[in-house]
N, C-alpha and C positions, 0 to 999 in steps of 0.2 A: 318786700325786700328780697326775699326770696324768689320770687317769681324774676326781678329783675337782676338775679346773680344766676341765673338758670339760661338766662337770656343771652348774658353775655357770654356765657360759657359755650353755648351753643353755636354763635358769632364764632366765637373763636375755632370751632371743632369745625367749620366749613372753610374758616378760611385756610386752614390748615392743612384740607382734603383738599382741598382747590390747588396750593401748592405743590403739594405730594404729588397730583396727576397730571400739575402741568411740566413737573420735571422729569416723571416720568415718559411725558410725549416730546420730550426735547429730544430733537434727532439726532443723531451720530455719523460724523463720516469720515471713516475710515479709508485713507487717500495714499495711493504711493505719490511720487513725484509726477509720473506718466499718467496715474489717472486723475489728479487734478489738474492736469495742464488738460486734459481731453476734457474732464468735467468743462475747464472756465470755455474750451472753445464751444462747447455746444449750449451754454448756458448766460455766461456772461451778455450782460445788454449789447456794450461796444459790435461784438462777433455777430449780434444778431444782426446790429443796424448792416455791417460791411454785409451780410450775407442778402439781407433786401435791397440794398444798394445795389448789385449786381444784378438780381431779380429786375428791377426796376431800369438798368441800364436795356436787359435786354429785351424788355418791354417797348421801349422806346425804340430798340432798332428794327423791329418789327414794325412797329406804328411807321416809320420811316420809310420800311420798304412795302407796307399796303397800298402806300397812295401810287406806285406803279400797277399796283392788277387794276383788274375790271371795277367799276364800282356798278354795283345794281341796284335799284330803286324803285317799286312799285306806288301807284296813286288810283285815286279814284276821284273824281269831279259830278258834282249832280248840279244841276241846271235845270230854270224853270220859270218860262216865259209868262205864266202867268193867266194862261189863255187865246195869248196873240195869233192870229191866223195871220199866212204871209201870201194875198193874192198877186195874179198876174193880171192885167186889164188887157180888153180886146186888141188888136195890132194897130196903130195909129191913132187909135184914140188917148183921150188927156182923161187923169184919172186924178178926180177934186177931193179926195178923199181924204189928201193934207189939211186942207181946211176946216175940216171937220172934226169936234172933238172927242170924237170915238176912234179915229185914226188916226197915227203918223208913217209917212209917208220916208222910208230909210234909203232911197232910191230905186236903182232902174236894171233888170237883168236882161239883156240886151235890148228891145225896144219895148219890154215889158216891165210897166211901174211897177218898183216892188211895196208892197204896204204891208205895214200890222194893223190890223181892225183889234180892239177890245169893246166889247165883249165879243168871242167869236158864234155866227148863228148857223144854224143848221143849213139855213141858206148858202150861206157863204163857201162853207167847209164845201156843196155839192155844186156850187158853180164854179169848182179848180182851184177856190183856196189850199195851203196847205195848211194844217193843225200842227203847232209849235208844241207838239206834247213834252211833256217834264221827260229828259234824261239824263243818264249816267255815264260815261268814259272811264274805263279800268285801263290804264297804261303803265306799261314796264317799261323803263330806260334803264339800257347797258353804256357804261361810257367808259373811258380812259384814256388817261394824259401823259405820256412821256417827255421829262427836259432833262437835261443833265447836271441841271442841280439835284433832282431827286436820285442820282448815279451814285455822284458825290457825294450827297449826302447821308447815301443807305453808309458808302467806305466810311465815312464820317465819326458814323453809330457805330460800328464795327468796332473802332482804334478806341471811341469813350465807353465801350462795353470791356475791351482789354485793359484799360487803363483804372475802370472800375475793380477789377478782377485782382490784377497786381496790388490794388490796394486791399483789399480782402486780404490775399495770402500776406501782404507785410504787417497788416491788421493781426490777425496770427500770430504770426514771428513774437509780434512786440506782447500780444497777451500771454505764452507761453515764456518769454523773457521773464516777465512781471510775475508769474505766479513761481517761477521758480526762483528768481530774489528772495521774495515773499518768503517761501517754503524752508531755505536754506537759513531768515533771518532768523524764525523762528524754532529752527534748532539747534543753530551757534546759542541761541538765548536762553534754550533750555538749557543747554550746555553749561552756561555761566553759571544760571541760577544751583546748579547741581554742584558745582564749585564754589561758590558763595558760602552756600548753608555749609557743605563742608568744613569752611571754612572758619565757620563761624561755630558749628562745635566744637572746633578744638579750643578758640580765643575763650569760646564758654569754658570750659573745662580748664583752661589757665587762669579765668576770673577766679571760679571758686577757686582755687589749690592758692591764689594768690590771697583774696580773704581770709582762706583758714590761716595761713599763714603770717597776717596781719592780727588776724584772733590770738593765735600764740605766743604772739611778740616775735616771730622773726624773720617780721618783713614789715617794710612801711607802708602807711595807708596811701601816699601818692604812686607808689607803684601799681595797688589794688585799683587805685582809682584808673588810671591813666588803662588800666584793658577795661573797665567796663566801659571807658569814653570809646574805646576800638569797638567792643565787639556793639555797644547802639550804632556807632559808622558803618559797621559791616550790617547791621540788621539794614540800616535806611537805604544802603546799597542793594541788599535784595529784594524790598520793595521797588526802591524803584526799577529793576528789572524788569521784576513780574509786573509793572504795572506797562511797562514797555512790551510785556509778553502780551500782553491779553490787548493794545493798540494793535501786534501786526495778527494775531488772529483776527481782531475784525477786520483789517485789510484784506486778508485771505480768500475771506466770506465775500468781501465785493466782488474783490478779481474774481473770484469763483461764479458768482452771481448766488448764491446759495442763501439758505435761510437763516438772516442776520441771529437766530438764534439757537443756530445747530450747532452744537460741540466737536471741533477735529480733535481727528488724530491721526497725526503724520507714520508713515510705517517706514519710509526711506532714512537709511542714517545718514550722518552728514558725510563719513567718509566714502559713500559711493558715491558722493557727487561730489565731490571737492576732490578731483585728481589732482595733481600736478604733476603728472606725467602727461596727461589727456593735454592740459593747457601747456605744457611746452613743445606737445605736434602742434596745438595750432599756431605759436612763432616761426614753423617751419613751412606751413602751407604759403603759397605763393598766392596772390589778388588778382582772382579772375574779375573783373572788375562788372563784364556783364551778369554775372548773375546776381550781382546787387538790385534791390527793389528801387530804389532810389534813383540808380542810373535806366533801368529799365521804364520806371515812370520817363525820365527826360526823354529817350529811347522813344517814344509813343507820342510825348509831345510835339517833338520836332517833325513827327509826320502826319500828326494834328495838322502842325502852321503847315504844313507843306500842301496840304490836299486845299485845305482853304485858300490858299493860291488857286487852286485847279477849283474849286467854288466861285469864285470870284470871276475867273474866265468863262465860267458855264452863263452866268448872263447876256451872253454872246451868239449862244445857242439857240439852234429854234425849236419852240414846242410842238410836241404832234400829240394830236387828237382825234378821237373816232368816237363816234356811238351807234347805238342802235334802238328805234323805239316800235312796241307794239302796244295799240291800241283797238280795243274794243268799245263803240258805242251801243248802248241800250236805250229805246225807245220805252216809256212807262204809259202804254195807250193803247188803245187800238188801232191807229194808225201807227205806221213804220218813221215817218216824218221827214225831211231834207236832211240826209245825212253826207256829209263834206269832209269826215275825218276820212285820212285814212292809216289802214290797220296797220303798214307796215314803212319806215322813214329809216335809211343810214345819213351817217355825212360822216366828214372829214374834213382836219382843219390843218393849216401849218401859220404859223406865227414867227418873223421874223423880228428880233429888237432891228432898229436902223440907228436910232441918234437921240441918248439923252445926255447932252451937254457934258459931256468928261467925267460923269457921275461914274460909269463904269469902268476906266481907264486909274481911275482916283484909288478905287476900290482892289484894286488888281495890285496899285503898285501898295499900296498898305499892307495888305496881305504878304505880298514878298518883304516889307519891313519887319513884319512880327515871323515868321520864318525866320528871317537871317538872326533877328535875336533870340528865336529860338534855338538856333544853330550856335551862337556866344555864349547862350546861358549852358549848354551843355557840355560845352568844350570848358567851359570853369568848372563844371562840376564835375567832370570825369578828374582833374588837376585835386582839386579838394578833396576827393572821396581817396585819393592816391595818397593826400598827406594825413589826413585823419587814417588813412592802415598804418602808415607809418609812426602814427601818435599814438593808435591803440595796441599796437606791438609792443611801444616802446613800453606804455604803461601797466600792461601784462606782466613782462618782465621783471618788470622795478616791483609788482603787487608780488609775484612770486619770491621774489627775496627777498622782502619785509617779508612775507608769512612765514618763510625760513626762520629766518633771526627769532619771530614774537614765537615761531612753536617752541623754539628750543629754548628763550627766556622764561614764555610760561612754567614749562619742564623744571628747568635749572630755579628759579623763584618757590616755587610749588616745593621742593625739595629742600631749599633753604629753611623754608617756615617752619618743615615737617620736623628738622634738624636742628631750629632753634626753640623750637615749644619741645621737648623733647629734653634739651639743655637746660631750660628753665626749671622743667621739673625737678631737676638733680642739684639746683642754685648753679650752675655755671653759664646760665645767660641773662640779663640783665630785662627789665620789661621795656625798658627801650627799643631794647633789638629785635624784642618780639611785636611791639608795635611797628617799628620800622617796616619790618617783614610780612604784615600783615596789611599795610599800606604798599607794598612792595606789590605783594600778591595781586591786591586788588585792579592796583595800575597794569599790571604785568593783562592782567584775565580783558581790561578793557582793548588796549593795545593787540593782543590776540583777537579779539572780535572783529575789530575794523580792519585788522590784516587779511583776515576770511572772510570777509563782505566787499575789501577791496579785489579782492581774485575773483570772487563770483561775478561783480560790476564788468572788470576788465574783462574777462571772459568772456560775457553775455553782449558784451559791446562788438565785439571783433568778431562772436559768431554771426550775430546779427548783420554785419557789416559783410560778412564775407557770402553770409545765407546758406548759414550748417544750421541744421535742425539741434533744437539744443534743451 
C-alpha cells in the first residue's frame, strides 16, 4: 500500500516538473506594431508562397529565353561487326560468295563486289579484304533555333514575371493590413477588459453596502438582489471578452506565422495608431489611380493579350537554324579499318509555314478578341476602383464621427455610473439607476469598440486602395 502511494506521488512530482519546464520554455514575443508586421512578412506561410512564386516566375523566363542560345550535346557510339571482313573481287569477275553461307554479299563499290565473309581468315584479311574491327565515334553537336515565337515569348515571361511580382508586393500590403487589424483588435479588447473589471468593482462594492444594508433593515432584499443579478452580467461580459481576447491572439500567431504557443506582448498603444488627424489627410489625398495594385495587375494584363496577338502572328514567321558537329572515330584493332565519317559537318536551315487551312488567321483573330476584352475589362475597372475611393472616403468619414460621438458617450456614461454609485452610497440613488447605468456602461464600452475597429477597417481599406504603406 505504501509502495503504491509512493508511486503515485512520484507520477505526480514529474508531471508536475514536466509542466513547470514546459512553461518555462513558452516563448515570448515582444512585438511593436512595425516589428510584427516585418515578423508576419518574413515568416508568415502566404509571404513565403508570393516570394517563390516570383522565384519560380523568374525561373521560367529564363527557361524561355535558353531555348534561343546554343544548345550543345556530346555522344559516343560503339559498333561491332562481329568479325565481318569487307572484300573487293578481281575487276570483271562475278563473286559467288552470296551464295554461300559464310557470306553475304551487301553490294558493289564501283565494279568491285562488296561482301562480308564471317568468319574472317587470315587469308582473307591478306588477299585486300578489309577487317571490320569494333569501334567507337565520340561526336559533339552545337545547334540553334531562332523564331519569333521564342521573341515573343521570352516578352511573354517578362509581363508574367511582373505580374507575379505586383502580386507579391500587394500580397504584403494585405499581410501588413491583417496583422495591424489584428494588433489594434486586441488592444481596443484589452482596453474593455480593463473597463469591465473596473467596472465591476465598484457594482461589487454597491452589492455588499446594498446587503449590509438589507442586514440592518434599511433597504430591501430586491434591491440587493437586482446588483448581484448586474454585477454576474458584468462578470459573463468579461468573460466573454477575454475569451474573445485570447481568439484574436491566436489569430495574431497565424498572421504572424509564429509558434501557435508563444505568449505576445503588444508594446504599441492604441493611441499612436488610432490618429484621427492621420485618417482625416487621408480624405484629402487625391486617387492616383496607377499606383493601385489592382489596376496595375489589369495594367500588365492588357499587354499580356496584346503581345499574344503579336504570338499568334509569329506563326508566320520562318525559323532559322544552324548547327555544327565534330566527330571523332576510333578503330579498337590493329588495323585502322574503312573509315567514312567525317570529323567535321555545319549546315543550315530556313523553314517557311506556307498553308494550314485558316488555322493561323483563326488564331490571330482570337487573340485580338481576348485583347480587346481585355481592353473592356480594364476600362470598367479603372470606373469601379474610382467609385469604391469614393465609397471608401465616404465611409472613413461617417467611421470618424461615430468614433466621435462613442468617445465622448463612453466618457460622459463612464462618469454617469461613477456619479450614480457614489449617490447610492449616500441613499440618494435608487438601485435601479445604478443598474441602469451599469447596463448604460456596458453598451456605451461595446459601441466604442466597433467605433475603433470601424476607423481602423475604413482606414486600412483606402490606404490599401490608394497604396500608402500603413
Amino acid at each position: 500500500m505504501k509502495v503504491g502511494f509512493w508511486r503515485l506521488g512520484l507520477g505526480c512530482l514529474m508531471l508536475l516538473t514536466a509542466g513547470a519546464a514546459a512553461a518555462q520554455e513558452r516563448p515570448v514575443l515582444r512585438l511593436s506594431l512595425e516589428e510584427a508586421q516585418q515578423y508576419a512578412v518574413e515568416h508568415n506561410a502566404t509571404m513565403k508562397n508570393a516570394d517563390l512564386d516570383v522565384k519560380k516566375a523568374e525561373l521560367s523566363r529564363w527557361k524561355t529565353l535558353s531555348t534561343m542560345l546554343p544548345q550543345v550535346k556530346a555522344g559516343f557510339d560503339y559498333q561491332n561487326m562481329c568479325g565481318y571482313t569487307m572484300n573487293f573481287g578481281g575487276r570483271g569477275s562475278m563473286d559467288m560468295s552470296s551464295m554461300m553461307p559464310e557470306s553475304v554479299t551487301l553490294g558493289t563499290l564501283g565494279t568491285f563486289p562488296l561482301t562480308f565473309n564471317y568468319p574472317a581468315t587470315s587469308e582473307e584479311t591478306e588477299s585486300g579484304g578489309i577487317a571490320m574491327n569494333p569501334s567507337g565515334t565520340f561526336s559533339v553537336t552545337a545547334s540553334v533555333a531562332l523564331t519569333g515565337a521564342q521573341i515573343v515569348g521570352t516578352l511573354l515571361q517578362d509581363i508574367a514575371r511582373q505580374m507575379t511580382d505586383i502580386t507579391r508586393q500587394q500580397t504584403e500590403q494585405t499581410t501588413r493590413a491583417n496583422v495591424k487589424n489584428v494588433y489594434v483588435s486586441i488592444l481596443v479588447m484589452e482596453q474593455t477588459v480593463g473597463l469591465l473589471d473596473s467596472s465591476l468593482a465598484n457594482l461589487e462594492r454597491l452589492a455588499q453596502t446594498s446587503q449590509a444594508s438589507v442586514d440592518v433593515g434599511a433597504a430591501e432584499q430586491v434591491d440587493a438582489d437586482k446588483l448581484q443579478v448586474q454585477v454576474a452580467s458584468m462578470k459573463s461580459s468579461i468573460n466573454s471578452s477575454k475569451r474573445s481576447l485570447q481568439a484574436l491572439r491566436n489569430s495574431m500567431l497565424l498572421q504572424l506565422g509564429a509558434d501557435v504557443n508563444a505568449e505576445l506582448e503588444l508594446t504599441t498603444a492604441v493611441d499612436s495608431i488610432l490618429s484621427v488627424e492621420a485618417a482625416s489627410q487621408l480624405l484629402m489625398q487625391g486617387f492616383d489611380i496607377t499606383k493601385n495594385y489592382n489596376y496595375q495587375l489589369l495594367e500588365q494584363n492588357e499587354k499580356l493579350a496584346k503581345r499574344n496577338v503579336t504570338m499568334a502572328r509569329m506563326d508566320l514567321t520562318p525559323t532559322l537554324s544552324a548547327y555544327y558537329q565534330y566527330s571523332a572515330k576510333t578503330y579498337f584493332g590493329k588495323d585502322e579499318g574503312f573509315n567514312m565519317t567525317p570529323p567535321n559537318m555545319v549546315g543550315a536551315s530556313v523553314s517557311l509555314p506556307l498553308f494550314t487551312s485558316g488555322t493561323r488567321t483563326a488564331n490571330i483573330k482570337s487573340a485580338k478578341i481576348d485583347y480587346q476584352e481585355a481592353v473592356n475589362s480594364k476600362r470598367q475597372a479603372e470606373d469601379g476602383l474610382r467609385v469604391q475611393y469614393n465609397q471608401l472616403s465616404y465611409d472613413l468619414a461617417s467611421a470618424l464621427e461615430t468614433y466621435d460621438i462613442q468617445r465622448r458617450n463612453l466618457d460622459v456614461t463612464k462618469r454617469v455610473f461613477d456619479n450614480l454609485t457614489e449617490k447610492y452610497r449616500f441613499g440618494r440613488a435608487s438601485s435601479l439607476e445604478v443598474t441602469n447605468a451599469s447596463t448604460d456602461i456596458i453598451s456605451a464600452q461595446s459601441n466604442y469598440i466597433q467605433a475603433v475597429m470601424s476607423v481602423i477597417s475604413a482606414q486600412l481599406s483606402l490606404e490599401n486602395l490608394l497604396n500608402i504603406e500603413n
